[in-house]
Every structure is written in structure tokens, then in C-alpha cells.
N, C-alpha and C positions, 0 to 999 in steps of 0.2 A: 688562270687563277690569280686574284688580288694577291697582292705579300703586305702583308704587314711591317713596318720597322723597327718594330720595338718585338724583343723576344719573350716572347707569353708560354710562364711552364704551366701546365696542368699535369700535376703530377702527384701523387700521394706520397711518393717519398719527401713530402717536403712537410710531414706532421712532423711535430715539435721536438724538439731534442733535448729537452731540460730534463727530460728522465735518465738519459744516455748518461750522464754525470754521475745525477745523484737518486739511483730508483728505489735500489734495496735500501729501505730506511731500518732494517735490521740489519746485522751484524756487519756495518760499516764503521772502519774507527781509520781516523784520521789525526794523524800525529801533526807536528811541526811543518810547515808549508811556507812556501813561499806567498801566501794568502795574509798572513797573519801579521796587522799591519801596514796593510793594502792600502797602497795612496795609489791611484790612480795616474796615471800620465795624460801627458796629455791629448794624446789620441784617443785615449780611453773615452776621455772625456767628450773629444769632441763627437765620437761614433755616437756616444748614451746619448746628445742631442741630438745627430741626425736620425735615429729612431725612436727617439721620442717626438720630431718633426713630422715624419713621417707615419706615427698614428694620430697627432694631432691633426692633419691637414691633409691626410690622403689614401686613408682606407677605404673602401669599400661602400662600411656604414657610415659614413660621414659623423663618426662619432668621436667630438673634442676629447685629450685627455685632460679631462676633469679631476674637481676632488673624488667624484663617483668613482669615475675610470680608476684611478689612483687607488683606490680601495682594493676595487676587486684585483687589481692587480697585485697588489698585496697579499691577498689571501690567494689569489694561485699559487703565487712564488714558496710562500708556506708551505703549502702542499706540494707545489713543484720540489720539495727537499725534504718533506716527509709526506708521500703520498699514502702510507697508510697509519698516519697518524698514533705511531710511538714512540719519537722520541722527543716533539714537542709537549713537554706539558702544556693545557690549559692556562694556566699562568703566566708561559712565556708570548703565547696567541693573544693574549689579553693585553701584555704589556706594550708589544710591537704594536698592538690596532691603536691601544692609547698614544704611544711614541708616532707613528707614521701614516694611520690614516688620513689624515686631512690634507698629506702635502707630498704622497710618495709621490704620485703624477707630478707634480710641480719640480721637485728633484728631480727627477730623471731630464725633465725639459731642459732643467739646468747644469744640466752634464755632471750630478752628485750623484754616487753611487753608493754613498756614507750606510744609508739606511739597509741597503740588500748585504753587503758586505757584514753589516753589526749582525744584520740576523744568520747571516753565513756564519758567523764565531760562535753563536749560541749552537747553531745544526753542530758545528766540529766540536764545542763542548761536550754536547748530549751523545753526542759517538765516541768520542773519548770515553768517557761512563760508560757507555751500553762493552765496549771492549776492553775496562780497566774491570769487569763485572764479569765479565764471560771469561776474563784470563782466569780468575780466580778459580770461578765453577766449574771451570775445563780441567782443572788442578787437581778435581776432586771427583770419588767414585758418586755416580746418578745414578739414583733408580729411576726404572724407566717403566713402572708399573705405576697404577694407581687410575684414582675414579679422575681425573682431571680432563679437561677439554681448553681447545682454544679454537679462536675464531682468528683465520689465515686473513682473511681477505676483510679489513677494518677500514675501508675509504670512506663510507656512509658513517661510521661510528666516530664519537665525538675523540678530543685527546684527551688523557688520562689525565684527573686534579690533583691527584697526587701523585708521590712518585713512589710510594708502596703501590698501589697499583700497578705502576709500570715498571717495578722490579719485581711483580710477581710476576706480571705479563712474559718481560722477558726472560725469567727463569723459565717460565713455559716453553716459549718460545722456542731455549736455547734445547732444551729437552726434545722436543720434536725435531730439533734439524738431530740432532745426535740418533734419535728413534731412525731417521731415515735415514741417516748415513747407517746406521747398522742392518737395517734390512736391507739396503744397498749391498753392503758387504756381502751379508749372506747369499742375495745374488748374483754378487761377483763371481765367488768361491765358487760357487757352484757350475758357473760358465765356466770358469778356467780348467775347474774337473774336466769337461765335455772335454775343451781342448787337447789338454793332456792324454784324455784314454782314446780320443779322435783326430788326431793330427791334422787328415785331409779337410776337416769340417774346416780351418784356417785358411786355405787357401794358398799354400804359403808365405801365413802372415805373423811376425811376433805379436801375439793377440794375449799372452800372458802378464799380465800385471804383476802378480806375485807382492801386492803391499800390505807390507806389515806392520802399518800404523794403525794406532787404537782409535774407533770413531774420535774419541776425544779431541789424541793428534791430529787428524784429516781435520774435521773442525775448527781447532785454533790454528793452523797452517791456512785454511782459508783468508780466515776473520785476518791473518798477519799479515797474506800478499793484498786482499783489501786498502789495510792499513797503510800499508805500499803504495799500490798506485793513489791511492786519494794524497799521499804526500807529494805526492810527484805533480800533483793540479796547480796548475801557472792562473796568472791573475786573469789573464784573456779567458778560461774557461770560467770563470766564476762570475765574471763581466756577463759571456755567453748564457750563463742562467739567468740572470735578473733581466736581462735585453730579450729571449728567446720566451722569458715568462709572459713579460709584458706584450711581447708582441700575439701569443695565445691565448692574452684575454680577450681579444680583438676575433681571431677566427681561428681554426687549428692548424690553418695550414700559411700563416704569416708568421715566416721567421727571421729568427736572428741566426749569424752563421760565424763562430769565431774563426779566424786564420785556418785552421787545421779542419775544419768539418767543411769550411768554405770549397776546398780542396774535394773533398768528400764529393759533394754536390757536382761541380763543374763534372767530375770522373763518371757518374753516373747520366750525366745527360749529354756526355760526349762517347763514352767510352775508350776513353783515350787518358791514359796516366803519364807520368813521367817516374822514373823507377827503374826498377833491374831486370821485372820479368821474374817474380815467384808469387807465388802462393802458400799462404803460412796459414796455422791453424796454433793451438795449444794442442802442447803432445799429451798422447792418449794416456800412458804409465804416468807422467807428471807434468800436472799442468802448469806448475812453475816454469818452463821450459815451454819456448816456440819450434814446433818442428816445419821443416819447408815441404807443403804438401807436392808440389806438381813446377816444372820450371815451363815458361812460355816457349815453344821452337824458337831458336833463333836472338833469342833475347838477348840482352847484358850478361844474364846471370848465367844462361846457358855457352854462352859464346867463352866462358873462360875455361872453361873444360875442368873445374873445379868445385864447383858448386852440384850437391846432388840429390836429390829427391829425399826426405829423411834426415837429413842433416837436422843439427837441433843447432839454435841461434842463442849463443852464450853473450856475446858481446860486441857490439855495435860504435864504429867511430864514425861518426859522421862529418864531411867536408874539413878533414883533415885534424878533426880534434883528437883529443882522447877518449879513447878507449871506453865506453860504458858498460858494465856488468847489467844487462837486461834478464838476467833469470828473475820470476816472482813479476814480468812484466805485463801486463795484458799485450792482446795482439794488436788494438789500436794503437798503443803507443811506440811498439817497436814499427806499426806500421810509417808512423809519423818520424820516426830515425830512417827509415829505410828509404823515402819517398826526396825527392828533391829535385833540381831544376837540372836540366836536359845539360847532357857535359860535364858538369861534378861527378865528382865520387864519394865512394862509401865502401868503410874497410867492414866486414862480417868477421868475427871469430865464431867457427865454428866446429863440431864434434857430431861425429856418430854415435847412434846408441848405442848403452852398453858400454862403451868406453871411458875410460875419466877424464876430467879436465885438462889433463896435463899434456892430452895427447891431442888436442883442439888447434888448428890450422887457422891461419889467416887469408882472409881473399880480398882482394881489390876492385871494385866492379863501376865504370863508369857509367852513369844515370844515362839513359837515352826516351824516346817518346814509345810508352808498348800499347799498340793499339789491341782493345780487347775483344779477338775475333771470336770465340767463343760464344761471348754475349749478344750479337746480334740475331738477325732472323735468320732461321731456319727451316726449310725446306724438304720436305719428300715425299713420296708414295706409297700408299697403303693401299689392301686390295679387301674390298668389301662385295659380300651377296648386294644383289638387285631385291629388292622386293615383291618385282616383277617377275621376273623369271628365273632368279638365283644363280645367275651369270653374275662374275666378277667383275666390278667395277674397278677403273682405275681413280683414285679419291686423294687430290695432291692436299697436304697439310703444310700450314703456314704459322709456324712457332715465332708471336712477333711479343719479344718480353717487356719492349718498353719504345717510346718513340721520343728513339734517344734522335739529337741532332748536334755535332762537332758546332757550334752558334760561333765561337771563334775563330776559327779556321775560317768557315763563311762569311763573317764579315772584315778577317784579315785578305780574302782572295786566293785562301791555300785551296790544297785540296781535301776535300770534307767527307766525312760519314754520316748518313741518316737514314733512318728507319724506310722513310719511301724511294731511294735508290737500292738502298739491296733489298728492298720487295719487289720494287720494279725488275730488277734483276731474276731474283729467281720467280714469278710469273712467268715472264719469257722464257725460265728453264719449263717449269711444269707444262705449259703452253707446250713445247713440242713435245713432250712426254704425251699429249692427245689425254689428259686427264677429262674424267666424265661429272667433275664436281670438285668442290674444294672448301678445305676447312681451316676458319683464321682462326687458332686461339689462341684469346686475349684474356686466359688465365692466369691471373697473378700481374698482371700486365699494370703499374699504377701511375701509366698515364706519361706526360713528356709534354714536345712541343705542339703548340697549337698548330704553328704552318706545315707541321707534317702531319699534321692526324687528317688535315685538310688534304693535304698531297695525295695523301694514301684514299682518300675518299674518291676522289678522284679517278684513280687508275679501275673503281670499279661501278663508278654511276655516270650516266650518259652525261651530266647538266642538272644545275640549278643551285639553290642555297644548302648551305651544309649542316652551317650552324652559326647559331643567331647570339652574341656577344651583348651584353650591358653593361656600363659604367656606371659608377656613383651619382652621375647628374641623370639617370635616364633616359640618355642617348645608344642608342639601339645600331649596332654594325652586324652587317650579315656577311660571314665568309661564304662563297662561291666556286665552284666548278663552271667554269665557261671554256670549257675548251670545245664546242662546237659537236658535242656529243662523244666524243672518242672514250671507247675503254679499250683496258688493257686487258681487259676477264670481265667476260660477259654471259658465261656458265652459271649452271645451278650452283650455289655457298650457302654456308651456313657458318654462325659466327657462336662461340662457345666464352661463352664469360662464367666467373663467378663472384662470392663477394670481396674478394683481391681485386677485382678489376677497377682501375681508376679513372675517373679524370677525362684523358685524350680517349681511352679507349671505351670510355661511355658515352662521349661525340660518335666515336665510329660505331659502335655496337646500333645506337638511337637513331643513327641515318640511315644505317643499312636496314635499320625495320624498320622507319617510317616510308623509304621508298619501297618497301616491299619486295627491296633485291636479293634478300635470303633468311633464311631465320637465323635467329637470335636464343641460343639454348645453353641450359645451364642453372645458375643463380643467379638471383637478384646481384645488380653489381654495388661498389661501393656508399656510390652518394655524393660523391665529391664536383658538385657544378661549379667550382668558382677559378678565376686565372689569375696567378702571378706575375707578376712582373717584376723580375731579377733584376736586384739593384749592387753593381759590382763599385760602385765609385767609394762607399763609404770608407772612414780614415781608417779602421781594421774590418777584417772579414767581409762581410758581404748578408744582402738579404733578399727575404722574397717575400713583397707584399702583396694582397689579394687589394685590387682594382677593379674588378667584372668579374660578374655571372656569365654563364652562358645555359642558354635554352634549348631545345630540339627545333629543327622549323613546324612541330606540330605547335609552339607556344608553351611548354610544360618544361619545367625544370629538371633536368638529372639530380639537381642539390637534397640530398635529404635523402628521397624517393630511390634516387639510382632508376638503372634498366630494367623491367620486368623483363624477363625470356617468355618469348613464343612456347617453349616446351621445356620445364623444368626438371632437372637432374638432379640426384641428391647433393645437397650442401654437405661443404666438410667445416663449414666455422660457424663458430657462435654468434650470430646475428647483436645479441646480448652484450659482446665485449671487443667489436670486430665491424670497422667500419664508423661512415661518417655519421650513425645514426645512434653510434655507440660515444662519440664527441662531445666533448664539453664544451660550448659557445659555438655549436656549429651554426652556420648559416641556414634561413628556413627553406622552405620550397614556396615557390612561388609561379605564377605565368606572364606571360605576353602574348601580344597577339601572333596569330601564325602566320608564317610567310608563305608566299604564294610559289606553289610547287606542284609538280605533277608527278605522283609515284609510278613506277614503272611494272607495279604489281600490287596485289593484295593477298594474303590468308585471309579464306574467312573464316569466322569465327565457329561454323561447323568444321572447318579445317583442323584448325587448331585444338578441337576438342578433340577430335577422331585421336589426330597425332600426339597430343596429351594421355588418352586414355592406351593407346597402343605402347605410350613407351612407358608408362608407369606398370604396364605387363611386365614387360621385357627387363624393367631394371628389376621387380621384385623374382626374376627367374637367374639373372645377370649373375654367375657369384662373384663379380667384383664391386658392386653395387651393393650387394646382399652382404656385403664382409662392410664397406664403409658406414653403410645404413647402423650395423650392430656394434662397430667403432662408433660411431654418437653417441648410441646407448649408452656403451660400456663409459664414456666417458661424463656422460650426466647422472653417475652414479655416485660421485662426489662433489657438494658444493659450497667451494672453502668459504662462502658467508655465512654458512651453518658451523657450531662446536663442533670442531672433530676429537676423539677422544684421545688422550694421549697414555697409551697403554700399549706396550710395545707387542703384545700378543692377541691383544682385540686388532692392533693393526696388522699384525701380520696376517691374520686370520681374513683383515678386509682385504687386503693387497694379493692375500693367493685366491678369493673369487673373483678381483677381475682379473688375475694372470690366467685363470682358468677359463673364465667365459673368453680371456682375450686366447689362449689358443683353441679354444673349439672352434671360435669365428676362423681363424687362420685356415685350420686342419678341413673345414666344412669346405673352403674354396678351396684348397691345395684337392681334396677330394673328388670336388665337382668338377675338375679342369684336370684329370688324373691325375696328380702327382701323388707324389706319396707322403703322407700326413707327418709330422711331426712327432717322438715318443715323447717327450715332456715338455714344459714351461722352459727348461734348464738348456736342451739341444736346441729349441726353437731359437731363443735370447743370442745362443752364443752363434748359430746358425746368420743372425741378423745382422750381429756385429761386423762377423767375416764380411757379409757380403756391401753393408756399407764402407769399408776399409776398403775393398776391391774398388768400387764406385767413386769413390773419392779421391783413386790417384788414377783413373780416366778421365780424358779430355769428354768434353760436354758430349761430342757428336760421335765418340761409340761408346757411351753409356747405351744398355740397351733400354726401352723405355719401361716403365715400372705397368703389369699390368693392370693397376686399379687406375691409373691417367689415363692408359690405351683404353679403356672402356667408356671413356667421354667421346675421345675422338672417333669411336667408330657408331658410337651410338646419333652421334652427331651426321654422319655419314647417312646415316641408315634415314634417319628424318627427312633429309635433305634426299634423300634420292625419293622420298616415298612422298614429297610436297608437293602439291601442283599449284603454283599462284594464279590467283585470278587475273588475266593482265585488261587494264581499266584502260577507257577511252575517253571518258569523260570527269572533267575537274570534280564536278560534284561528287563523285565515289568516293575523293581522297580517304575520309577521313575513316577507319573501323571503328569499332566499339573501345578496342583498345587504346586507339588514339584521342578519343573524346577523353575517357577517363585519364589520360596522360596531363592532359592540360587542366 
């Protein structure tokens, strides 16, 4: 197999992060910052030109940044800070386009960040108001009846021209989170009853809340830890908006990456941190408070015989400093205390629940390397009917979440992790297991490196082209399998995507059905055909710019289109708001010609109808299929770009028919799979809770599997065993019905 030298992510987690800052453009209020007054350094400076270089001179679409460019980048970044357009006036949209239109592209080349910065003081302005406004109103008894409506979801709607409208807005607003922080409540109370007269329903878990704060309280105690962390926002994360905007006018998946998110990324397509070895969540009773969910075998954290599952995280010194009081913290920022280089340490103050401050313990834990075994692939057996004669198959499953690759490690000469060595690895386990089929699923899966998605193509196609790469000049390179025909699984497969799936794993879903080596069942997958090219040198952080497309060797793009599946399973996401076709500036679909290939089978298209029409039986009989299916429903039975009314007893009244239809759907599979139905709304809820709290301080590999997931994999199973591919002798066959229409 060719290597390529340069490290190409195709990956979805690299869509844009300028929301992660600033998304809730409600009840965000931002005090005094180290922002305010922001002169730039001079790294700053120099990073804003090297990515402004780099969309001038080496995207993709070979598109200068211009006065054009400059615009629209303008207007994202707006939105990038009020994406649903309330707390920019019209006024303030009008003044910036007059102030910075003509030249924002020109600054940024010039390493000025003056412009994104001023419109940063106006966002922290208008949030300061929307929470010196809610502090008041929070002050004061609401009614929470009346004929009023609002419309949640206001992205297509214009900004408000005046600012009585948008004080009436957010008194609306403020009223509806309050309406649902009190139906909240009331279905708190009512869980915790369960608890109390149910004890086992727990698990033995403290699963009682017991708060006796007024929605109001809950409320402004949000809006204040908010207020909180947005103080706590350093210049490099403000930097990281205006550079991370500009780079998503360009495509969604060219970013910018500040110091701390840089970090982020590397961890995800390594799976390898540096750290102590825990797992932190917000605690369940109060989410001011970090509790440590799970400690790694073995780890730093574990190794001190101190540190213990449940403990809450009061306060944080890092590399010998003082002491930080971190309650009211989110969990990326203590993540960001807690995280540091291999050898350092880090002091934790910490407390058990229930106990007070006073009795809170200090630990010392030196940073070392935690590789995250958890996250990788995994492996095992499952036993399915035959078709045929209703003999048990043995059906190996290949849970592969991402194709990750240690990229450092490998080109320091260490010794590395990637996605096609521990697949190669456990193959060889299933392989002597005498498995009679096997299922890869690449749900949720959003993609990685490109030389491993190639690697892994590999271990199950004799020979030929994989996938076919283009650059901005349209120069065409085709990755390759030459290894003289060798697989490692040469068995019946079948591959399970949905529309989570990304990138690398739409290279591999598109090869595996165009050579006809197994089906492809599921949902359409993401869309995302294009490669980055991770750029670690810049003066801060780091970035990933899109350079190439890549194609199937039928000639047809993934970009846009995604994979169609052979045999379609029900969707669980909204096509509508979910995926690259749901993208703003996404790249289009386009072809090339095909490369010359010989597939190693066919479905025909009497095939795939038989096996279409057999399993849309089987899922409307399925009741795990039949509960998902009536989970869509229930959920396109609200749609926050229509008025919803705000009347706290029309809503209650809306909220108990879908609790209602949402336990009939539960009670009808719990029925049909014999268990025993649930008595209310009330024991089901607190029934859930238990058992996601149990679920959550288990390691990945004995969580037991949820039954509505196991109903893909076996259904997947069942296709695959009941397939027979045509197997072709002659080139002319390649192409099916399906593959014409692909390109």
C-alpha cells in the first residue's frame, strides 16, 4: 500500500467550534474579562496572518480572501456570537457592515483583530443587558399563564430594530425557561417520590435531589455560573472565534484551533492524553460542582490510593500554583487545569458528597501519558438464526468508533496506536473463533486518518484502488491496496452506517459496496468528502485546512450525497439539522472519472429489493425498531420554528401527551420482549435515571448493550447471511444501477 507523507484527517469532528464559546445567545452575561482592552500580542498576531495566508493561497476553492470574502466572513462571525439573532440589534448589524465590510479580509491578512474584538465588546454589552434584565425579572413573582407565544429557534429570522422588541422577546424568553424549569421540577418531585417509596428502583444509588430552590433561584444561579465562566474567557479563545469563523466561511470543516482545543483534537485522533487518569462529569444534585465519574486502572489518579470515584472537585492548583476555587466551573475548564505535560503535577482539593467544605482533602497526582483503551475497537460474538435452516450462526461484530491514529508517535519512531492494528488484531481473534460472518459498525464513527481507512480497506479487499483523492489544481491521486491479493477476512460482512458516519468511514462503507464485498445497511451517511490537512506549526494553536476531495473509484463524490445503504434501517436523526447537507458553505457533489477496478461481487438490484422489502417486514414487526420508529414521531410533534405558547398549563397538558405516548411506545416493547410494563410516566423516568447512573460508572466493555443498538447489529446479521452476491468475471459487469446513479 502507497503512504502518503503528509497526515490527511477526514474526520467530522473537525466542524467548527465557534459555537462551543459563544452558542447560547440567551441567557449569557459576561462580566469584566481579561478581553476588555484586548491588544493582541504578538503571536496573536502573527497566527491571524498565518490563517489568513492560508485561506488566501491554499484552500480548497482556490478562493482569494477578498473584499467579498471579508464580508461574508463578517456576517458569520455575527452570527458565529448570536446565532439566533437576539441580542444584536439590527442597528448594531448595520453599523459593523458600514465600519468593516470593505476591509475585514484585509485586516485579518494584516494580523488586526481590532474589528472582531470591537464586535466582541458590543456581544459582551448586549449580554450584560439581557442578565442586568433577567437579574431584575428574576427578583419578581411571573405569571406564567397568558395567550403569549415565542418562536425558539429564530436563525432564518431577521435581528430585532428595536430594543423594545427585544425586551419583550426576552421577557418571553425568560418566562419560558422559568415554565420549564417548573415542569422540570414537578417532574423531579415526582421521581424522587418513586425513589423514596422504591428504594431498590436506585440501585443503590443517591439518586435524591431534594432542591429547594425556586425556579427563579435555579434560573439566576445558571444565568450567574454562565456569567462565570464567560469571565474566565482568555484572549486566545476570542482570537479562536474570529480565526475559527473565518476559516468556516471557507468550508465547515476548516478550522482554527486555540492552544486548549488544539489539545482537544490531537487527544481524539490519538487517543492518547496526558493527565491523571479520571473522568469528570457536573454533579447530578449540583451542577456547580465537578464530580469524578470513573478513575482509569492503573492511572496517576488511581495509583495514589486517594482519589475515588464520586469525589467532587472543589479546587484545583496547577503546576505548583495556587490553589483555584473551581465550583460554578464548567467541565472543560477544569478539564484544562487538570490536563498538562507528562511529569508535572497537579494538587486536586477534594470532598465527598454530603459532607462540607471543611472536611475536603488535598491530593498530589503526577501527570503521566493515559492511553484511552476503552475508546478503541472492539470486538465479539453474537449468535443469530440462519435464514436457511434456523441454525445458530456464529456473527463476529467490529465496534470501530473512529480511525484514530497516534500520527506522532509514528513519525517520532515510538510505538503507536491505530485503528488498523487493533482491527488487525482482533480479526485474527474472530478468525479463530470460526465466525460464519461479520459486522463492522461504523456508527457514529466521524471518520480519522486517511492512511488508515486505506489500511483497513485492505485487510478485506483482495487488490486495487480504494479511493481516489483531488487537489485544488485538479490533480487526481488514487490510494491503493497492492498487496498481491492478501486478506485478512474473506468471509460474508456487512457494514452498518448511519447519518453520524463520517469522512474515513464513508471511504470505507463506498469501497466495501462498490467491490461488492458486503452490504452496506443502515442510513444514508454523513456527506463529508473533503481532507484536511493538519497544520501543527502555527505561532498558537494549530489548524485543519481542506485541500482535497475525495471520490469513490465508481467517480461520484461522498461530499454532499454521503453513502446510500444497500438495505435501509430506520434513521434516528434529523436529516433537516444533522449532517453535511444540514452545513452552511458546505462543499458540493461533484464526479470524476472511474478508476479502473474489478469488483469481487455484485447485488443485483432484484437482490436488494427482495432484501429491502424483507427487512422493512421485519423492522415494522422488530419492537425495537417499532419503539424508535414512534420515537421520531413523538419527536416531530414539536417544532421550535413555529410559536410555541407560553402558558404554563397548555404546556403542561402538551408535555403529559408526549410523556404519555412516550410510555405507551416504551410499555408496547417492554410488552412485546416480555418484560413487565412500566405503572407510570413517574417510575419509568426515575426507572431511567437509575439505570443510566449505573451505566455511567461502568467501563465501556461491560456496559451491557442497549437493546434498540443490538437490533441493527443483528438485523445486519440476518441480511448478510440471507445475501448471495453475484460474483462477476467480466470488467463490463462492474458497474450496477446503483453505481451509474452514484457518479
Amino acid at each position: 500500500m502507497k503512504k502518503q507523507p503528509a497526515q490527511w484527517l477526514l474526520s467530522a469532528a473537525s466542524v467548527g467550534i465557534a459555537g462551543i464559546i459563544l452558542t447560547q445567545s440567551y441567557g449569557t452575561a459576561v462580566a469584566n474579562t481579561e478581553t476588555q482592552g484586548f491588544e493582541p500580542t504578538p503571536e496573536q498576531k502573527v497566527t491571524t496572518r498565518q490563517v489568513a495566508a492560508l485561506l488566501d493561497r491554499s484552500h480548497y476553492l482556490n478562493q482569494p480572501l477578498n473584499a467579498e470574502m471579508g464580508n461574508e466572513i463578517l456576517s458569520m462571525y455575527i452570527d458565529s456570537l448570536d446565532p439566533n439573532h437576539t441580542l444584536f440589534l439590527q442597528s448594531d448589524v448595520d453599523e459593523f457592515k458600514k465600519k468593516y465590510a470593505d476591509d475585514f479580509g484585509t485586516r485579518l491578512k494584516r494580523g488586526d483583530l481590532s474589528a472582531g474584538v470591537d464586535i466582541f465588546e458590543r456581544y459582551r454589552k448586549r449580554s450584560n443587558e439581557y442578565f442586568e434584565m433577567a437579574t431584575r425579572m428574576l427578583k419578581t413573582d411571573i405569571d406564567l399563564t397568558g395567550d403569549e407565544t415565542i418562536v425558539l429557534d429564530r436563525e432564518k429570522l431577521g435581528h430585532f430594530k428595536t430594543k423594545k422588541e427585544q425586551r419583550d422577546y426576552w421577557t418571553r424568553q425568560l418566562k419560558f425557561q422559568l415554565l420549564s424549569i417548573t415542569l422540570g421540577q414537578e417532574d423531579e418531585k415526582a421521581k424522587e417520590k418513586v425513589f423514596l417509596d422504591n428504594p431498590d428502583i436506585t440501585r443503590g444509588q443517591d439518586l435524591v435531589r431534594n432542591d429547594q430552590r425556586t425556579p427563579n433561584e435555579i434560573l439566576l444561579n445558571r444565568l450567574t455560573r454562565q456569567q462565570g465562566q464567560f469571565g474566565r474567557l482568555k484572549d486566545d479563545e476570542v482570537m479562536e472565534t474570529v480565526l475559527n469563523t473565518a476559516m468556516l466561511t471557507y468550508d465547515p470543516h476548516s478550522n482554527y484551533y486555540a492552544p486548549i482545543q488544539a489539545t482537544e483534537l490531537q487527544i481524539q485522533s490519538s487517543l492518547q492524553l496526558e493527565g491523571i487518569g479520571v473522568s469528570i462529569r457536573p454533579d447530578r444534585k449540583n451542577p456547580d460542582y465537578t464530580r469524578i465519574v470513573t478513575l482509569v486502572d492503573g492511572g496517576p489518579a488511581a495509583k495514589t490510593g486517594q482519589i475515588k470515584p464520586n469525589d467532587l472537585i472543589i479546587g484545583i492548583a496547577k503546576d505548583g500554583k495556587n490553589m483555584t476555587d473551581v465550583v460554578g466551573w464548567s467541565t472543560r475548564e477544569v478539564v484544562g487545569l487538570i490536563r498538562g505535560k507528562r511529569g508535572t503535577s497537579v494538587t486536586l482539593k477534594l470532598r465527598q458528597p454530603n459532607t462540607p467544605d471543611a472536611s475536603a482533602r488535598t491530593v498530589t497526582v503526577v501527570r503521566d501519558i493515559i492511553q484511552q483503551e476503552e475508546s478503541g475497537v472492539r470486538q465479539r460474538v453474537v449468535a443469530v438464526k440462519s435464514p436457511e435452516d434456523g441454525s445458530l450462526k456464529r456473527i463476529g461484530v467490529l465496534e470501530i468508533p473512529s480511525f484514530y491514529l497516534n500520527y506522532r508517535a509514528r513519525r517520532n519512531g515510538e510505538d503507536y496506536r491505530s485503528v488498523s492494528i487493533d482491527t488487525e488484531r482482533a480479526i485474527k481473534e474472530l478468525n479463530e473463533e470460526n465466525i460464519d460472518g461479520l459486522v463492522v459498525d461504523l456508527r457514529n464513527n466521524p471518520g480519522g486518518s486517511l492512511d488508515e481507512v486505506a489500511k483497513m480497506l485492505g485487510l478485506f479487499i483482495k487488490g486495487g484502488p480504494l479511493v481516489q483523492i483531488r487537489d485544488n489544481r485538479g490533480n487526481i491521486q488514487v490510494y491503493r491496496d497492492d498487496d498481491g491479493g492478501e486478506q485478512l477476512y474473506d468471509g460474508k460482512m456487512a457494514v452498518i452506517t448511519n447519518l453520524a458516519s463520517a469522512s474515513a468511514s464513508e471511504i470505507f462503507a463506498a469501497a466495501i459496496q462498490d467491490y461488492g464485498r458486503g452490504l452496506v445497511v443502515g442510513s444514508t451517511t454523513t456527506g463529508k468528502g473533503s481532507a484536511q490537512i493538519q497544520l501543527d506549526n502555527l505561532a498558537l494553536g494549530s489548524a485543519t485546512l481542506t485541500q482535497r476531495k475525495f471520490y469513490r473509484i465508481t467517480g461520484g463524490s461522498t461530499q454532499n450525497k454521503g453513502v446510500v445503504p444497500d438495505v435501509e434501517l430506520v434513521n434516528i436523526y434529523d436529516d433537516a439539522t444533522f449532517g453535511e447537507r444540514a452545513q452552511k458553505k458546505a462543499l458540493p457533489w461533484d464526479t470524476i472519472k472511474t478508476a479502473a477496478y474489478k469488483p469481487e461481487g455484485k447485488f443485483t438490484s432484484d437482490t436488494l429489493a427482495t432484501l429491502n422489502q424483507q427487512s422493512k417486514i421485519r423492522q415494522e414487526q422488530n419492537p425495537q425498531f417499532v419503539y424508535l420508529s414512534t420515537l421520531n414521531d413523538i419527536r416531530n410533534m414539536e417544532d421550535e420554528k413555529k410559536p410555541i405558547e407560553i402558558d404554563i398549563n397548555k404546556r403542561r397538558a402538551k408535555m403529559q401527551l408526549i410523556e404519555k405516548r412516550s410510555l405507551e411506545a416504551e410499555n408496547k416493547r417492554l410488552i412485546a420482549t416480555g418484560k413487565r410494563p412500566y405503572a407510570n410516566w413517574n417510575t419509568y423516568q426515575a426507572a431511567m435515571d437509575a439505570k443510566f447512573e449505573e451505566r455511567s460508572q461502568m467501563k465501556a466493555d461491560e456496559r451491557p448493550e442497549l437493546p434498540e443498538s443490538e437490533a441493527y447489529i443483528t438485523e445486519a446479521a440476518y441480511l448478510m447471511l440471507s445475501a448471495q452476491p453475484q460474483t462477476l468475471s467480466s470488467p463490463k459487469e462492474k458497474l450496477s444501477a446503483r453505481d451509474k446513479q452514484a457518479m
